[in-house]
C-alpha angles and dihedrals in degrees: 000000000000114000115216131191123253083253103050093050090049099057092029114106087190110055101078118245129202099243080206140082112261128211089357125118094273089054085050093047100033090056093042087046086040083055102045093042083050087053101046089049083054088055095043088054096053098039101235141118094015082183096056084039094059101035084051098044092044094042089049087045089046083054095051094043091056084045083051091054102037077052095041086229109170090196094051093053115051081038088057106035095050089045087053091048098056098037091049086047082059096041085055096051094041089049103031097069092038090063097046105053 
């Protein structure tokens, strides 16, 4: 594998370059929210836990949302935002009746 300088791979238009951050606090969030996201997709396919389904899904979304926001990503954001309002809006009608009765 061919070694390049810092300033080769910055004018070059041909090594390839991460458009994101690596090893800050984003990377950190972005990969646990990736993972939780992954594994309540593993419990929606199976149809089992919806609990576990919907914490993990709004807790990965939640992730992504504050990644949106540390990259300004516009995209990321109102994704995000909109998925954590209605996840947390079904959190909210699975575990409401559950502490009243």
């Amino acid at each position: 594998m061919a070694t390049f300088t810092k300033e080769e791979i910055k004018k070059s238009k041909r090594i390839f370059k991460s458009a994101t951050p690596k090893f800050d606090i984003s990377w950190y969030v972005k990969w646990f929210s990736s993972v939780l996201l992954l594994s309540a997709m593993m419990f929606r396919a199976e149809g089992v836990f919806p609990l576990a389904d919907l914490i993990l899904s709004f807790t990965g979304c939640l992730g992504w949302l504050v990644v949106g926001l540390l990259w300004k990503d516009r995209a990321l954001i109102i994704l995000n935002a909109v998925a954590v309002v209605i996840l947390g809006g079904g959190l909210l009608r699975y575990t409401v009746p559950m502490l009243i009765s």
